[in-house]
C-alpha positions as CSV (number, residue, x, y, z in Angstrom):
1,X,-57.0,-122.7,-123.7
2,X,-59.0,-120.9,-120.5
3,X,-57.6,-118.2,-118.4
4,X,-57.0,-121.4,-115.6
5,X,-55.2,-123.4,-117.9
6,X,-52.8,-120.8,-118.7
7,X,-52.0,-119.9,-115.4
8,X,-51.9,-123.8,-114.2
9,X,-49.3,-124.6,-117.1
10,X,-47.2,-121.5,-116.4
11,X,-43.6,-121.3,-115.0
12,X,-44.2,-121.7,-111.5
13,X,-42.1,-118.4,-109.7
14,X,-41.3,-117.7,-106.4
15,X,-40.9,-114.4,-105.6
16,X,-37.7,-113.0,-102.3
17,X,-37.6,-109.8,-101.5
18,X,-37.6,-108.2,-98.5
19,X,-40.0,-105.0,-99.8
20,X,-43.3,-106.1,-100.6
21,X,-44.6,-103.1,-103.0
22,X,-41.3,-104.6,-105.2
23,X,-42.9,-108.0,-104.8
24,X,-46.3,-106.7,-106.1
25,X,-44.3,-104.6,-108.9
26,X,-42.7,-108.1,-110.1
27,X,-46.0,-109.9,-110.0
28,X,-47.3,-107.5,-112.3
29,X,-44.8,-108.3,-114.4
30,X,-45.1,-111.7,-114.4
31,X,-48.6,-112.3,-114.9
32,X,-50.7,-114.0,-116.0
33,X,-48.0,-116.0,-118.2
34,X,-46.5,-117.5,-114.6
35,X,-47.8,-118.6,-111.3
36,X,-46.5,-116.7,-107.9
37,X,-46.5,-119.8,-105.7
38,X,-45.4,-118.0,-103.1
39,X,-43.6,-114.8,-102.1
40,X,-40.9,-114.6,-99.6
41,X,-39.3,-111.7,-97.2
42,X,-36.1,-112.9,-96.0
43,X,-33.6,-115.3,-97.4
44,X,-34.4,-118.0,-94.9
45,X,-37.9,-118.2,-95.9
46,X,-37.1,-118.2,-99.3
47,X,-35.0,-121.6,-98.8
48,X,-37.8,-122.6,-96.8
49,X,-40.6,-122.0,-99.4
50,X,-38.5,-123.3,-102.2
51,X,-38.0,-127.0,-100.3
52,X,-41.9,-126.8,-99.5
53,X,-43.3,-125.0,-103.2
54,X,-40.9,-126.6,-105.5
55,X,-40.8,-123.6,-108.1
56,X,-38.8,-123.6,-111.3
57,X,-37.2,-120.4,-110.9
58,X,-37.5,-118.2,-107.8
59,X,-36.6,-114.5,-108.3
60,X,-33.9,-114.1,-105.5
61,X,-33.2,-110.0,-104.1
62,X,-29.2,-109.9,-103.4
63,X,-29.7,-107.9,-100.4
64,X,-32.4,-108.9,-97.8
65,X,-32.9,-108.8,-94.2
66,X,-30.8,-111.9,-92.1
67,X,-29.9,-114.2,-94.3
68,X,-28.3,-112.5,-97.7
69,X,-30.0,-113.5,-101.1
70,X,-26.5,-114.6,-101.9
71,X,-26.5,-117.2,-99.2
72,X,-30.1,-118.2,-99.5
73,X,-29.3,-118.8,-103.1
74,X,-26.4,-121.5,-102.0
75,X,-28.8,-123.1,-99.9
76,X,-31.0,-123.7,-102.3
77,X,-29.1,-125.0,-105.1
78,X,-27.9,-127.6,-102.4
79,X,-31.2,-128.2,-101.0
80,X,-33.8,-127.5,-103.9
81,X,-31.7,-127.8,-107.0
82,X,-34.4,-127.9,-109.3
83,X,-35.5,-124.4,-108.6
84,X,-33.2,-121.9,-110.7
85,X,-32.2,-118.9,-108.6
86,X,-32.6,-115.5,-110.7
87,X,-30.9,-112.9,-108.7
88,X,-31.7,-109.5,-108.6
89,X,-29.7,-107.0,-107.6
90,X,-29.5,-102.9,-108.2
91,X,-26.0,-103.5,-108.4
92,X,-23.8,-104.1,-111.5
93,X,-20.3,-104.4,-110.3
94,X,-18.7,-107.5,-111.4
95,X,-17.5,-108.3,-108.2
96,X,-21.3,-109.1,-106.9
97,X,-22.3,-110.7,-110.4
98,X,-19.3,-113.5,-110.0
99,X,-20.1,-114.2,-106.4
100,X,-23.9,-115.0,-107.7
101,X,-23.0,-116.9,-110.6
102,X,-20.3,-118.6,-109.4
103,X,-20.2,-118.9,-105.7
104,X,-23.9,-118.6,-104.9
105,X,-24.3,-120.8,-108.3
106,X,-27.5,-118.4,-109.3
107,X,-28.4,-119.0,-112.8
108,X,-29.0,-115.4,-113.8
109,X,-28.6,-112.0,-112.8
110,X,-30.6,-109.3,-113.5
111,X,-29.8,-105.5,-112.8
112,X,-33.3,-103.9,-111.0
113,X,-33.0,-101.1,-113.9
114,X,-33.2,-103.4,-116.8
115,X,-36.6,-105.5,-114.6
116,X,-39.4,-103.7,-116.3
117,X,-38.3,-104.5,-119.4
118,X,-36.5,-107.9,-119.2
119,X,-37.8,-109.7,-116.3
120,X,-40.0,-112.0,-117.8
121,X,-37.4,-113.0,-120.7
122,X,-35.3,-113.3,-117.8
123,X,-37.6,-115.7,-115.7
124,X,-38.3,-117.4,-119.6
125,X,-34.3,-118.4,-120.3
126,X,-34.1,-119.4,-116.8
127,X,-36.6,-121.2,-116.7
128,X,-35.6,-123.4,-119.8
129,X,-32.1,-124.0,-118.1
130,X,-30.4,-121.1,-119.9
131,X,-28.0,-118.7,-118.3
132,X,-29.5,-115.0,-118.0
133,X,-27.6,-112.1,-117.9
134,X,-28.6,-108.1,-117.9
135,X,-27.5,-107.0,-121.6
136,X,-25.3,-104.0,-119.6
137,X,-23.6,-106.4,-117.7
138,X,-23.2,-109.5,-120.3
139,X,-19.6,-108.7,-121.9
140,X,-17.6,-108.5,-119.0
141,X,-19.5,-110.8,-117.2
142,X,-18.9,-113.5,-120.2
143,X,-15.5,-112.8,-119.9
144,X,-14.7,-113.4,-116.7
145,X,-16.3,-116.6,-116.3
146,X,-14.2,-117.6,-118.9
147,X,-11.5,-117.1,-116.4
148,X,-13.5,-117.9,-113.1
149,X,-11.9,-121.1,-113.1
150,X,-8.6,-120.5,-113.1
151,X,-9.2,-117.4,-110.7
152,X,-10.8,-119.5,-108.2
153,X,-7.9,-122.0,-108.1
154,X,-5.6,-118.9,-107.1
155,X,-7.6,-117.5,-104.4
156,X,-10.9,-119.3,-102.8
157,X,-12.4,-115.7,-101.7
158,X,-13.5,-112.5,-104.0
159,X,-11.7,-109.5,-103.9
160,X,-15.0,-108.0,-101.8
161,X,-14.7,-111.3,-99.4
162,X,-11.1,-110.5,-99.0
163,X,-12.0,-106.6,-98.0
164,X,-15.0,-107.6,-95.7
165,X,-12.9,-110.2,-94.0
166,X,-10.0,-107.7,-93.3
167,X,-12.9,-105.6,-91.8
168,X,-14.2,-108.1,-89.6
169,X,-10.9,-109.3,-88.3
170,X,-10.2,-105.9,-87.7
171,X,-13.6,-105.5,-85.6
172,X,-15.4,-103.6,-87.5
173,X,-19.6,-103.8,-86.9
174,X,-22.2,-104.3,-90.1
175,X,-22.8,-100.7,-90.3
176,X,-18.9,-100.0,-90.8
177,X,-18.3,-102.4,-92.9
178,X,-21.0,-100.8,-95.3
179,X,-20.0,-97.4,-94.6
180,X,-16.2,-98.6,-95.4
181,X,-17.0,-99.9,-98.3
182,X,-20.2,-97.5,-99.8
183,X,-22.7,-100.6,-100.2
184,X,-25.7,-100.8,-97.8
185,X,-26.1,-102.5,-94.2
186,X,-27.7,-105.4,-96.1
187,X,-25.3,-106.2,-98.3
188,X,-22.6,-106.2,-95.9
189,X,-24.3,-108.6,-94.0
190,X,-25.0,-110.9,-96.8
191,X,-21.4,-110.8,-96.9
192,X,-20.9,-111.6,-93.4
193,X,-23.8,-114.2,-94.0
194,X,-22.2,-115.6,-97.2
195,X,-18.0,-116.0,-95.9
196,X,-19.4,-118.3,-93.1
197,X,-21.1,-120.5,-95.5
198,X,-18.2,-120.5,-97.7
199,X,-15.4,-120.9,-94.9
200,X,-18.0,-123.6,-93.1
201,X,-17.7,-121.7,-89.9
202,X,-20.5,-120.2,-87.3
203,X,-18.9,-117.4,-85.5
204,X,-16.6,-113.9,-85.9
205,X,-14.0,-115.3,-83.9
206,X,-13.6,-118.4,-86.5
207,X,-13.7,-116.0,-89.2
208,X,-10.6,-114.2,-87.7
209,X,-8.5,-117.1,-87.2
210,X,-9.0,-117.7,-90.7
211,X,-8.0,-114.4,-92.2
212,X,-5.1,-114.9,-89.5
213,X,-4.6,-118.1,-90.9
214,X,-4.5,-117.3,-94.5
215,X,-2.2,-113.8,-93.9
216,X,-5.8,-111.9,-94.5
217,X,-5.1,-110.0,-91.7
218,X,-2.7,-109.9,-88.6
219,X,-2.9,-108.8,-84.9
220,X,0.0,-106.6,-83.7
């Protein structure tokens, strides 16, 4: 088999993440066993590139500039779902790992510590329809979708969702919502990003009337 061949049969990867010495870091990785079809820098070029590049996996950062990995990962699962969203994330708090897997419906989640060593066995499970998970994460992850069910039925938000939409109803900006809760400006508006997709609504103000709605929060 030529060099050509290989790289023509390969997994076909698209790369989002909003740092591009990260996306030449993953490439590295990645080649020559897959083909970069494209690389993305925000979430809604990601969805955009996926529709247009057709990749079997795309390799998904949680926290990017505008739209959040974790929304850009919905739309793609509704809008390309034969591209497999791998999201990675340098967080490993349970909390963001469910809302990938099972709001965001990401097929694997890999912690940016573990990528040198286990990216491309990550992109390689994926890939062939499996479910990926960082080995530090796995157990309690495994466990809890066993329960993600039942704990979905009870409550359609996250406990995170519920503390971000008490923020917002409260009228707190991106940057306190981060400081609040110690994750970065990004992430909180991925969150922001991600509870309007979820509640189907466009604006702040529909946000509030729904955590006024649903006793999240309350005007005195």
């Amino acid at each position: 088999m030529t060099d050509h061949e290989r790289i023509t049969d390969g997994i076909k990867v698209l790369l989002a993440d909003d740092h591009r010495m990260m996306r030449e870091a993953l490439k590295a990785v990645l080649e020559p066993e897959c083909e970069i079809v494209a690389e993305a820098g925000s979430g809604e070029e990601a969805v955009a590139l996926a529709m247009r590049t057709k990749p079997s996996v795309v390799v998904m950062d949680i926290a990017m500039a505008g739209t959040g990995g974790l929304a850009a990962a919905h739309h793609i699962a509704r809008q390309a779902p034969a591209s497999r969203v791998l999201m990675l994330s340098q967080y490993d708090d349970e909390e963001y790992v469910m809302e990938a897997l099972v709001e965001a419906h990401a097929a694997g989640y890999l912690v940016k510590t573990d990528a040198a060593s286990e990216l491309l066995s990550a992109v390689r499970a994926v890939h062939r329809g499996q479910r990926y998970l960082s080995p530090s994460i796995a157990p309690i992850v495994l466990a809890r979708l066993g329960r993600a069910d039942q704990d979905r039925a009870g409550s359609p938000l996250t406990r995170r969702e519920r503390e971000v939409i008490k923020l917002v109803s409260e009228g707190a900006t991106t940057k306190e919502i981060a400081a609040r809760l110690a994750i970065s400006p990004k992430t909180a508006q991925a969150h922001r990003e991600n509870l309007k997709l979820k509640l189907n609504v466009r604006s702040t103000a529909e946000i509030v009337r729904y955590a006024i709605r649903h006793k999240l929060a309350r005007i005195d």
